[in-house]
C-alpha positions as CSV (number, residue, x, y, z in Angstrom):
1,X,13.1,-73.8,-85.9
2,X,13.8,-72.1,-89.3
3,X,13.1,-72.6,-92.4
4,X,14.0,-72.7,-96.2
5,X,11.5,-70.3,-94.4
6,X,10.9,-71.0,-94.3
7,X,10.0,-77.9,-95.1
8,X,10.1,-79.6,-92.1
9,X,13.0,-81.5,-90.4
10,X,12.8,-80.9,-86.2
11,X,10.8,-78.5,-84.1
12,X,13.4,-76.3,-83.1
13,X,16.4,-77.2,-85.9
14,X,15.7,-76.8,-89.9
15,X,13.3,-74.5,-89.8
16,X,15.4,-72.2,-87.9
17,X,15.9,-71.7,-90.9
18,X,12.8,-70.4,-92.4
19,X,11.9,-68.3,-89.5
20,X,15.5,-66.8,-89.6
21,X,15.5,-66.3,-93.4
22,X,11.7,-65.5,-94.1
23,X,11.3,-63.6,-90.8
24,X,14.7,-62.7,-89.7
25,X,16.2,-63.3,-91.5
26,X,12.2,-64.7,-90.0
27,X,13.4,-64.5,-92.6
28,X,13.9,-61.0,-94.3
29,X,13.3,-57.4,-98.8
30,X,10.8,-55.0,-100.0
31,X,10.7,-52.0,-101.6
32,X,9.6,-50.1,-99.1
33,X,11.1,-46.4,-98.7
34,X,8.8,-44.7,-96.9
35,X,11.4,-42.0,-95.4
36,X,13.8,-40.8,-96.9
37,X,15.9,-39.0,-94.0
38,X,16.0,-42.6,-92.9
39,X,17.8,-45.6,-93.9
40,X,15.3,-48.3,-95.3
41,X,12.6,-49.8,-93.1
42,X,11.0,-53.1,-95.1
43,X,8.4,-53.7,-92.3
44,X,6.8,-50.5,-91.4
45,X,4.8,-48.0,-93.9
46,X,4.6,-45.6,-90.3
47,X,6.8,-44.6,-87.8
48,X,9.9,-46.4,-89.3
49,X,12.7,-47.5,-87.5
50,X,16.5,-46.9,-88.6
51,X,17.2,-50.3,-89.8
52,X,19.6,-49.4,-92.8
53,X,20.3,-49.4,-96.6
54,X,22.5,-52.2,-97.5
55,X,20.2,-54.2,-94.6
56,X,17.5,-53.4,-96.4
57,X,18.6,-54.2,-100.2
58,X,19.9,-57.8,-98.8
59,X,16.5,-58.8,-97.2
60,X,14.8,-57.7,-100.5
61,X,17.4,-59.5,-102.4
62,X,16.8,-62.8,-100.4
63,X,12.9,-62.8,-99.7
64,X,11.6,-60.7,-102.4
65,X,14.1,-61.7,-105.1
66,X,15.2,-65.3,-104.0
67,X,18.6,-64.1,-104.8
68,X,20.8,-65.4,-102.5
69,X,24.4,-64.6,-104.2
70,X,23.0,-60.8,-104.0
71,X,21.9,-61.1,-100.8
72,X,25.4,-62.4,-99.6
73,X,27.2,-59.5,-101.1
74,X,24.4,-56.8,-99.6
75,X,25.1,-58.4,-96.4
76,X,29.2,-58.1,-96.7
77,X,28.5,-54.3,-97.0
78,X,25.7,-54.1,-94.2
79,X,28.5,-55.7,-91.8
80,X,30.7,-52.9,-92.7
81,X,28.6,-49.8,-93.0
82,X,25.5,-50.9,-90.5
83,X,27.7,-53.3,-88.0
84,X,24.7,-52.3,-85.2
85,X,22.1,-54.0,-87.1
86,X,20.9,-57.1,-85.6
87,X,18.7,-58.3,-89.0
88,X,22.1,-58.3,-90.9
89,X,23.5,-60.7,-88.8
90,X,20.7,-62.7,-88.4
91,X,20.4,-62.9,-91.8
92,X,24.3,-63.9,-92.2
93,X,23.3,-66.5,-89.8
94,X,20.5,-68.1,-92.0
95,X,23.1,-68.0,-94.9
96,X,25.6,-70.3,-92.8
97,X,22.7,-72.7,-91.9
98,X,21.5,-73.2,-95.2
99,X,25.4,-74.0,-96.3
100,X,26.4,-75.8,-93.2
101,X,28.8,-73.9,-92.4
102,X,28.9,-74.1,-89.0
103,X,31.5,-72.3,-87.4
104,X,29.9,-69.1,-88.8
105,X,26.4,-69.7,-87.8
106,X,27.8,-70.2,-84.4
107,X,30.0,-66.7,-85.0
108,X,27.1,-64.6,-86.5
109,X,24.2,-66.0,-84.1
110,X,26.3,-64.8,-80.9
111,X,26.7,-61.2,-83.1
112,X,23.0,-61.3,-83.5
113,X,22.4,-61.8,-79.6
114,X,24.9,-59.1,-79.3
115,X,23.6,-56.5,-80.8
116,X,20.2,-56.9,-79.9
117,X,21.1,-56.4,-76.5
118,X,23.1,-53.4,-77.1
119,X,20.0,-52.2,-79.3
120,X,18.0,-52.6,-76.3
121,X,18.6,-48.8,-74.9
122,X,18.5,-46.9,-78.2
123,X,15.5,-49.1,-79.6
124,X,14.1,-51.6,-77.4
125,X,11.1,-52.8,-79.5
126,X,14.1,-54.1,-82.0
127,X,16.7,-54.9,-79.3
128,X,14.2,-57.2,-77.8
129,X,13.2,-58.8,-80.5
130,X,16.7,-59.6,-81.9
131,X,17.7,-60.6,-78.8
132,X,15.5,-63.0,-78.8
133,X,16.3,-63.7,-82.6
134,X,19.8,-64.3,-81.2
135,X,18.4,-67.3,-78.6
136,X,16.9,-68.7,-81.3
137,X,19.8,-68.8,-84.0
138,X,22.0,-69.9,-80.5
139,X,19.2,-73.1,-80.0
140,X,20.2,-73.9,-83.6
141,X,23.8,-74.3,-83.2
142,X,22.9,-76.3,-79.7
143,X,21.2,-78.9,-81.9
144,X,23.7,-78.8,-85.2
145,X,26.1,-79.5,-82.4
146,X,24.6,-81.7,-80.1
147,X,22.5,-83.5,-82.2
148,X,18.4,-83.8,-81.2
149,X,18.6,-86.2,-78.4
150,X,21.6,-84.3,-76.3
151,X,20.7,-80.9,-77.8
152,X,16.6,-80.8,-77.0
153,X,16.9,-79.7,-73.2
154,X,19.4,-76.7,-73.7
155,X,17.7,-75.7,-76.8
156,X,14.4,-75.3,-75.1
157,X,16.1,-73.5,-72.7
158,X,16.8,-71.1,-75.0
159,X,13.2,-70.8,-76.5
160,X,12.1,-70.4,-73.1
161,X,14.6,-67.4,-73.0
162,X,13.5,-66.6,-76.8
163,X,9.9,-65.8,-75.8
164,X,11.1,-63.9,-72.8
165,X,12.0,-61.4,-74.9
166,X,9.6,-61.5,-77.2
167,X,7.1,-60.8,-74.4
168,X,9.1,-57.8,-74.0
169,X,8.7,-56.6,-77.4
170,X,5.3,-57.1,-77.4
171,X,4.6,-55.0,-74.0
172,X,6.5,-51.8,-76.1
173,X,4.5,-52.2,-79.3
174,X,1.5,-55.1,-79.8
175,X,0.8,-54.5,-83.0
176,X,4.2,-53.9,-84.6
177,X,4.6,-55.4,-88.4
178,X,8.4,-56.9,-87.8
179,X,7.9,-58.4,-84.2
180,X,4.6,-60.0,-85.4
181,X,5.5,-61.8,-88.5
182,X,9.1,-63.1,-86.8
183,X,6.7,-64.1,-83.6
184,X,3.8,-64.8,-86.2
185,X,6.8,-67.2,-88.1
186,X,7.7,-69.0,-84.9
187,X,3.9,-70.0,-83.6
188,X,3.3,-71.3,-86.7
189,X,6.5,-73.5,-86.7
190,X,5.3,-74.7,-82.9
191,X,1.9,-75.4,-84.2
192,X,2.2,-77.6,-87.2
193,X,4.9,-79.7,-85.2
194,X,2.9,-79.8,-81.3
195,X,-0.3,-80.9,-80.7
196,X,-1.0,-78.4,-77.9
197,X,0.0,-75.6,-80.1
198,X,-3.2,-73.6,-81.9
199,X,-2.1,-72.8,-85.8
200,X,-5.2,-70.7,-86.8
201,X,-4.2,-68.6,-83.9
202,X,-1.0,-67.7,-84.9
203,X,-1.9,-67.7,-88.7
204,X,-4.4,-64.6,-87.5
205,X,-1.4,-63.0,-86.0
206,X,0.2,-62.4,-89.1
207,X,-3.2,-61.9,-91.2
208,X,-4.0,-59.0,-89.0
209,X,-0.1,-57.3,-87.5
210,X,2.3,-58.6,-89.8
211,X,4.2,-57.3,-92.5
212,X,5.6,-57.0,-95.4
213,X,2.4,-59.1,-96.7
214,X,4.3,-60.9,-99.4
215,X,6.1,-62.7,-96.4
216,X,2.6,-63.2,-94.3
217,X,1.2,-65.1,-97.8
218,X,4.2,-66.9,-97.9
219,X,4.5,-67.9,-94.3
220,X,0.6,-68.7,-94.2
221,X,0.9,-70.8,-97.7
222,X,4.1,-72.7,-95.4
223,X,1.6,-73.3,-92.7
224,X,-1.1,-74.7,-94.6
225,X,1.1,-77.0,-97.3
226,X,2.2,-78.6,-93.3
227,X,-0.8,-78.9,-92.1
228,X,-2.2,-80.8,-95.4
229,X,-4.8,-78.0,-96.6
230,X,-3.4,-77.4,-99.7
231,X,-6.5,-75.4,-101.2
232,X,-5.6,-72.8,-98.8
233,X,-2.0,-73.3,-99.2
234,X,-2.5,-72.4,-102.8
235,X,-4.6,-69.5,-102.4
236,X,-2.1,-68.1,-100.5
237,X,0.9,-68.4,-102.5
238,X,-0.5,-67.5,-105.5
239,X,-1.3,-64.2,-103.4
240,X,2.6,-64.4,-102.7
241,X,3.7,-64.8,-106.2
242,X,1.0,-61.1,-107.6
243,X,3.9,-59.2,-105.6
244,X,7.2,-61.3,-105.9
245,X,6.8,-62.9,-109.6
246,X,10.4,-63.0,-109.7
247,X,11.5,-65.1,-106.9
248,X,12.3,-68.9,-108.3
249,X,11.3,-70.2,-104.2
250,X,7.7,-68.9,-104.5
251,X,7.2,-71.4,-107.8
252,X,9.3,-74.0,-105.6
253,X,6.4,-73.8,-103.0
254,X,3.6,-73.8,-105.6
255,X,4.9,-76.6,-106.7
256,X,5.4,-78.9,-104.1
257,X,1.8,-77.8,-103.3
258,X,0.4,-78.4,-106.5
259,X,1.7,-81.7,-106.5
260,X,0.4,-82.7,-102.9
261,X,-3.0,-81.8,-104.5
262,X,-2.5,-83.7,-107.6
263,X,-2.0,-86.8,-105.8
264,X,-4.7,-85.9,-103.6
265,X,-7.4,-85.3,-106.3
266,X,-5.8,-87.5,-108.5
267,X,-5.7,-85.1,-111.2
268,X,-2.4,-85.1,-113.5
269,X,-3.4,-81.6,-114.8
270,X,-2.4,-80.8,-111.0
271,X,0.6,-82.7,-111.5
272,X,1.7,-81.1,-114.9
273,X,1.4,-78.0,-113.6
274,X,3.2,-78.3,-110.4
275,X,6.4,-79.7,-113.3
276,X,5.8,-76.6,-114.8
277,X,6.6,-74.7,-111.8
278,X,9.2,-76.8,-110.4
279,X,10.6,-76.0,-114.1
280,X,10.5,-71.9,-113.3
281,X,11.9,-72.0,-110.2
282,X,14.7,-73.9,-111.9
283,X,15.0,-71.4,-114.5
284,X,16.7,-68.9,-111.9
285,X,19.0,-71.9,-110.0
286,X,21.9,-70.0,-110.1
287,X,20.9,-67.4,-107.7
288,X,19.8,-70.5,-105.3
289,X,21.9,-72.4,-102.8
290,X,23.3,-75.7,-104.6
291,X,21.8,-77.7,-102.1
292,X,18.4,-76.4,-102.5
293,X,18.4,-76.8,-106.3
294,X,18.9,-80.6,-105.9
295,X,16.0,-81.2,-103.7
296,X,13.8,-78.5,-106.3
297,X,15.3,-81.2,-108.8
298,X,14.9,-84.2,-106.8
299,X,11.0,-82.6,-106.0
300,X,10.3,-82.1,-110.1
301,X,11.9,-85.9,-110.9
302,X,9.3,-87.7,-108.5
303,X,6.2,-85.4,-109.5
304,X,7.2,-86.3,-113.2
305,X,7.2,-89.9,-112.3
306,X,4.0,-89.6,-111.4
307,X,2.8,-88.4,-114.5
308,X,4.4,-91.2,-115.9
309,X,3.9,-93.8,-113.7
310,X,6.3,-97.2,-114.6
């Protein structure tokens, strides 16, 4: 259960990803400095918590700016100054999913889970919720491990374990912006994937309690590009892309959307556009993962074949 963010592989495995990088990591990037006798807080415009600088500057880097070489570096001076900060890990986490790297996923999830629970007396709202972050990033290495047959049962143990804790959080603080668009990230996972799950319920979670609301347009436009309603979908990116015009992944998402419509309505203006926005996410490739530029180029070649068809 992640994402990048946030496309779908297994219930509990890729998009890990996207819930640990959009909300945790699930991601996380704003510009947000609402105190400044406080290190940055990119979730709360009240009552902020200590979260840190260099945290802060590697989730804007990553989900506002869809710079991920700048994130990495953010997060190599987070780990130094701001070692108690559970976000940095998780974050550091996400990194090593989306490169395969393995043995550090499996390093920086237990360090997430770590210092959630040791946050869990100074700030228990946040030590909850990373703890259960840290279950969730753990479920992930179960299945990379395991594979999905042998990996489902102890990975559901840990999402049993994940919303443990996030009942916890939610008993300290209902309404809080972070715990609501990480929780609001994971219900929407669950509900495009299970048929028992309810995905206009959890989209009005993060309508009405998340933030920052770049990441609740995002994560909404994710929801609705899954669930094949891409008129919504693309009402709510575009709403993404008026306050993070510069991250290459937002164009990405309009146009894989774009092009689902296209062949939907049969409309190659549809089509040529989503090219055109598979072409501007491309424009800024170097501050993406390799891997992730060959499927934006693998995306573009098909939707130009369809503009050319034979």
């Amino acid at each position: 259960m992640i994402k990048r963010f946030f496309s779908p592989r297994l219930v509990v495995s890729a998009k890990l990803t996207t819930l640990a990088q959009t909300a945790f990591a699930v991601a996380f990037t704003l510009n947000v400095w609402v105190n400044p006798s406080l290190a940055g807080d990119p979730f709360r415009d009240r009552e902020p918590h200590q979260i840190g600088d260099q945290t802060e500057a590697a989730f804007k880097a990553m989900f506002q700016q869809g710079n991920y070489p700048a994130a990495g570096r953010y997060l190599e001076q987070a780990i130094s100054k701001e070692p108690d900060e559970p976000l940095a890990y998780a974050m550091k986490a996400s990194l090593a999913y989306g490169n395969k790297d393995w043995s550090k996923l499996d390093t920086y999830s237990q360090k997430t889970l770590e210092t959630g629970q040791k946050l869990i007396s100074s700030d228990p709202l946040r030590g909850n919720l990373y703890t259960a972050v840290g279950h969730f990033l753990e479920g992930a290495v179960v299945l990379t491990r395991q594979g999905t047959v042998n990996g489902i049962p102890q990975a559901f143990s840990r999402l049993r374990q994940v919303y443990e804790y996030l009942d916890k959080a939610e008993a300290i603080s209902a309404n809080d912006p972070e715990l609501n668009l990480i929780k609001g990230y994971m219900d929407l996972l669950l509900a495009v994937n299970l048929p028992f799950a309810s995905p206009d319920q959890a989209i009005g979670r993060l309508e009405q309690n998340a933030a920052p609301r770049y990441l609740v347009d995002r994560g909404i436009a994710l929801a609705y590009r899954d669930l094949k309603r891409y008129p919504q979908a693309l009402e709510y990116v575009n709403q993404a892309i008026k306050t993070t015009s510069d991250n290459p992944e937002i164009y990405y998402l309009k146009a894989q959307i774009l092009k689902e419509l296209g062949q939907k309505e049969k409309s190659q203006q549809m089509i040529q556009e989503a090219i055109a926005n598979f072409d501007k996410a491309l424009t800024k490739k170097s501050q993406l993962p390799g891997d992730l530029v060959k499927q934006i180029e693998s995306e573009r070649k098909n939707a130009v074949s369809l503009k050319n068809p034979g």
